[in-house]
C-alpha positions in Angstrom: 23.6 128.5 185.6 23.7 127.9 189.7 20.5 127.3 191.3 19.9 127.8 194.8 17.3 126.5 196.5 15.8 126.9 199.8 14.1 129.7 202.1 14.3 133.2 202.2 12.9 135.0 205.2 13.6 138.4 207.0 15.8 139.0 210.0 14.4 141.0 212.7 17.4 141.8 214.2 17.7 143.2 217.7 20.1 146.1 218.9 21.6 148.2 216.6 23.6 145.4 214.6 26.9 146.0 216.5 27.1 142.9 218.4 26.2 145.1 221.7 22.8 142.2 222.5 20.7 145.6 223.3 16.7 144.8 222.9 16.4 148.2 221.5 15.0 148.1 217.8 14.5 145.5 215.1 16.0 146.1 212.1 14.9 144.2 209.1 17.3 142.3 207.4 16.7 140.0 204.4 17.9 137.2 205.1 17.4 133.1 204.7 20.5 131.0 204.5 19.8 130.0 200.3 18.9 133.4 199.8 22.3 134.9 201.3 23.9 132.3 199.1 22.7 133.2 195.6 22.5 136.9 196.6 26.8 136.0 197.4 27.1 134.0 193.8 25.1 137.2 191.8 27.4 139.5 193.5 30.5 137.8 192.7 29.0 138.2 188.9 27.8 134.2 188.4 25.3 133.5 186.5 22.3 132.0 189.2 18.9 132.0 189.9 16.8 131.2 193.2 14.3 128.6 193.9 11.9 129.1 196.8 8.5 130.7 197.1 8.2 134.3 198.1 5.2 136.2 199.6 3.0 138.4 198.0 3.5 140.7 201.5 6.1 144.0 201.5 8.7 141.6 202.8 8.1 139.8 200.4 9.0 142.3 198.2 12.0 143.5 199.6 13.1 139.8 199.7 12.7 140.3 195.2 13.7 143.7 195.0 17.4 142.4 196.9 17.5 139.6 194.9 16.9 141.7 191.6 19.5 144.5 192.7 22.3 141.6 192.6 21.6 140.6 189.7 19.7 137.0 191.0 17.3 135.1 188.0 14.0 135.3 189.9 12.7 133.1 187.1 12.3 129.7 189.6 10.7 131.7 192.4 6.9 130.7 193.4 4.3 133.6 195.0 2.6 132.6 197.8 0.0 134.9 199.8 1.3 133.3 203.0 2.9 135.8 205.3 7.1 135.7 205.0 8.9 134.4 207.7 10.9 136.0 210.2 13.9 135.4 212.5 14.1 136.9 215.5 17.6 137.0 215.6 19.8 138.3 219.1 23.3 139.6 218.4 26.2 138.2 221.2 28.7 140.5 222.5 31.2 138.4 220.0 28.7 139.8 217.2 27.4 135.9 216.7 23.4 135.4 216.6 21.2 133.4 218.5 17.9 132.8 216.2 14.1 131.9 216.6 12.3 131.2 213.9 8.3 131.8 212.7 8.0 129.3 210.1 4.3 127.9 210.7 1.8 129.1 207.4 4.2 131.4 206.3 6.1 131.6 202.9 9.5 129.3 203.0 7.5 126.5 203.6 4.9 127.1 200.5 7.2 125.5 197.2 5.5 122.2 196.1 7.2 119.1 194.3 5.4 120.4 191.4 6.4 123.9 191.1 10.4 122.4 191.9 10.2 120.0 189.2 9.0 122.5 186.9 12.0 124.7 187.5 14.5 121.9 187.2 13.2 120.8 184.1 16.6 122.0 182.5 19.3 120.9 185.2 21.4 123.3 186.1 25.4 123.4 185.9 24.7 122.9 189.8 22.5 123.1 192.8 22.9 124.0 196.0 20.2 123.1 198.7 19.8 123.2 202.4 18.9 125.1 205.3 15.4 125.7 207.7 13.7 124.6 204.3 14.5 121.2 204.8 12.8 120.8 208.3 9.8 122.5 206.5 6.6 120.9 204.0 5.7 120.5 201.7 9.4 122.3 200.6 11.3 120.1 202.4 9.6 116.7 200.4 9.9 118.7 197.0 13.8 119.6 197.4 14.2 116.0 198.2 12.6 114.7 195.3 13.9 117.3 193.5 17.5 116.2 194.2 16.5 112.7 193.1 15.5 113.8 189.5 18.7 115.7 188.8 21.5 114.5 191.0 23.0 112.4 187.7 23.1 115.2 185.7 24.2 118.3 187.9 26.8 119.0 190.5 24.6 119.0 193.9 26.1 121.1 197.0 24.5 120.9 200.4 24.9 123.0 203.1 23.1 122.0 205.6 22.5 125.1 207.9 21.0 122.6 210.5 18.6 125.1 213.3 18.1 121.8 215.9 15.8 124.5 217.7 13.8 125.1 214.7 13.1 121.3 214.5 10.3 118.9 215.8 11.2 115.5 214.6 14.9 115.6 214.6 15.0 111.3 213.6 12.8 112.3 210.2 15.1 114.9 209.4 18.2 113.4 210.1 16.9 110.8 207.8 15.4 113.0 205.0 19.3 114.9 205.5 21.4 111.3 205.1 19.0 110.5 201.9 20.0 113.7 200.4 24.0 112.9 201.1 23.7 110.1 199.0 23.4 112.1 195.6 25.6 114.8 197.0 28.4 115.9 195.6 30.1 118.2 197.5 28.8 119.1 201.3 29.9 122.3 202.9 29.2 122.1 207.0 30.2 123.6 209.8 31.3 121.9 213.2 27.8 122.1 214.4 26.7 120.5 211.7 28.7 117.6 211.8 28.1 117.7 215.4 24.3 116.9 214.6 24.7 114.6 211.4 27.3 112.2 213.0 26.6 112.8 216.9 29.0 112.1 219.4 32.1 111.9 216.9 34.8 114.3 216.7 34.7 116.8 213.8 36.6 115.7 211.3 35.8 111.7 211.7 32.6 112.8 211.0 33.1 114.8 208.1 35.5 111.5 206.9 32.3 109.1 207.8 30.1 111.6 204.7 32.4 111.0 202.5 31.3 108.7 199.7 29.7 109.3 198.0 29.8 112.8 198.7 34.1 113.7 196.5 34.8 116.2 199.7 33.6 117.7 202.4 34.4 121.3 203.6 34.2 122.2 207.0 33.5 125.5 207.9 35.1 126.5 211.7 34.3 130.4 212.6 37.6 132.5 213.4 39.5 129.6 212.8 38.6 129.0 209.4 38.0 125.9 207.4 38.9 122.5 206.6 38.9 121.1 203.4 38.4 116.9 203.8 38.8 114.3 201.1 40.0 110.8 200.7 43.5 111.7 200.4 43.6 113.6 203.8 43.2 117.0 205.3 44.1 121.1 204.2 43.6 123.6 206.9 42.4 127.0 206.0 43.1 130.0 207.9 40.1 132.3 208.3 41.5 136.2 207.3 41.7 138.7 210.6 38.8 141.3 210.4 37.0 143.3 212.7 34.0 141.4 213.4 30.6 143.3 213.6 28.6 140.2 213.1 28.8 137.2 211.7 25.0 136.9 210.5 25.5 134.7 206.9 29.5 134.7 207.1 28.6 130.9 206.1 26.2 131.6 203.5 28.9 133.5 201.8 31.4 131.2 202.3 29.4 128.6 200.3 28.1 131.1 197.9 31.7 132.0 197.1 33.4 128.4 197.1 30.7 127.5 194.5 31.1 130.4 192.3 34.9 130.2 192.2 34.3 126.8 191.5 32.1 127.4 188.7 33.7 130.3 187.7 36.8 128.0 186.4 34.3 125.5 184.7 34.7 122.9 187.2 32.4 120.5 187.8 32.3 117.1 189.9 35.2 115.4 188.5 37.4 118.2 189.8 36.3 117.8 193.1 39.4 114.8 193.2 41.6 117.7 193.3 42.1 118.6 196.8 44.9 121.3 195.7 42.3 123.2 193.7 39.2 122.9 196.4 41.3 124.5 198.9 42.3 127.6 196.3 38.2 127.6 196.1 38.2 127.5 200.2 40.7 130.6 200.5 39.1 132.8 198.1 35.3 131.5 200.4 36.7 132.3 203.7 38.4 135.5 202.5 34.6 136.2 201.3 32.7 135.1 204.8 35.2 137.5 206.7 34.3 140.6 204.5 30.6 139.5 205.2 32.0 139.5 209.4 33.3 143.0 208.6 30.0 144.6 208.2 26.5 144.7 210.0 23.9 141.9 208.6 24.1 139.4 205.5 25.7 141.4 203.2 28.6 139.5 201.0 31.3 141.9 199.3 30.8 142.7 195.4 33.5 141.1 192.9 34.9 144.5 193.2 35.6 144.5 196.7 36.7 141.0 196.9 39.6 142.5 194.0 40.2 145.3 196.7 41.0 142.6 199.7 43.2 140.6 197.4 40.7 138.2 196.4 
């Protein structure tokens, strides 16, 4: 079993999702980058369940009845009768999105240390954390800790997802992010990521300065695709040509696939020495992320489709 854990909000998405930027009308998206990425893993027909709290609201409902319809283990998931949060998210003329976030007293921050512990209480095969949840409390403290009590025993992914706009102490979370990267595993992050976690270096030194003890480092890089990083040196991954109509949770899926191919095969952490075998994971992911591009919102391709692409 995957778990994923993290927030899951709604994305009020303005225009008519066709990258045109228009004010026009919000359309409701479910969205939240954990929840795009075990909605991804269920589709690709991996076994996973999510971990976050979810309101008691009719977002919050769609937010369950889109995790149920993939097939996603809503086991783990807290109620809350906090509001759910939104996104407002604008759409580029390139089809990327800009976002603001309403986090304060709403639902993605609600998930104690209690409640977290209490679903880990079997580790998982793996665990993948990260996003606006991590800049939140008391979720934020209880993914943390979380993280402490089964990092041994579990392959742990992060992807961090940083949202520098969403955040009012960027030292502490810097901090609380560089704690979390010492029982990592494996950390999937994009340019601007790096960018923010090792500021002021280039790219790729930075994803080379979080290695160790995290085995590899992935770096996502939009249209031109990815770069799979490890001791041994570096594999570029071309990103497959699409028509873009957005590129709202084109990451998400890329992290959601990588980890389900991965676990797919039975791999674990000590296969993360094989750089041959992460960048077979990295094609299948980015091949994933641009079906994701090819369509309007966060919504990752079935197993089926992925066949149909070549996947």
């Amino acid at each position: 079993m995957i778990v994923v854990a993290g927030e899951a909000l709604v994305d009020l998405v303005a225009g008519d999702g066709g990258g045109s930027g228009s004010a026009g009308e919000l359309r409701a998206h479910p969205g939240g980058g954990p929840f795009n990425v075990a909605r991804t893993i269920a589709r690709l027909q991996q076994p996973v369940a999510y971990l976050g709290a979810l309101s008691d609201d009719a977002y919050g409902a769609m937010l369950r009845a889109a995790l149920a319809a993939d097939g996603v283990d809503l086991g783990r998931v807290a109620s809350t009768a906090l509001p759910t949060t939104l996104a407002l998210a604008h759409l580029g003329a390139d089809g990327s999105a800009e976002y603001r976030f309403y986090t304060a007293a709403t639902s993605a921050t609600a998930l104690t240390t209690p409640q977290a512990l209490v679903a880990l209480t079997e580790p998982p095969d793996a665990l993948l954390l990260g996003g606006l949840a991590l800049t939140l409390e008391p979720v934020g403290g209880a993914l943390e800790i979380a993280v402490e009590r089964i990092a041994p025993r579990t392959l742990v992914v992060l992807d961090p997802n940083c949202r520098p706009g969403a955040v009012d102490d960027h030292d502490a979370y810097r901090a609380r992010l560089h704690r979390i990267l010492r029982r990592v595993d494996l950390l999937k992050a994009s340019e601007e990521d790096l960018a923010y976690l090792v500021p002021g270096m280039p790219t790729l030194d930075a994803a080379r300065a979080l290695l160790n003890p995290a085995a590899a480092v992935i770096v996502t890089r939009g249209a031109e695709g990815a770069t799979v990083v490890t001791d041994t040196g570096e594999i570029a991954i071309p990103a497959p040509a699409v028509e873009v109509v957005d590129t709202i949770g084109a990451g998400d899926a890329f992290g959601g696939a990588l980890l389900a191919w991965w676990t797919e095969r039975g791999l674990g952490r000590e296969a993360l020495g094989d750089p041959a075998r992460l960048a077979e994971a990295a094609r299948s992911a980015a091949l994933v992320a641009a079906l994701t591009c090819s369509r309007a919102g966060a919504s990752p391709p079935t197993r089926a489709e992925l066949l149909a692409a070549g996947g």
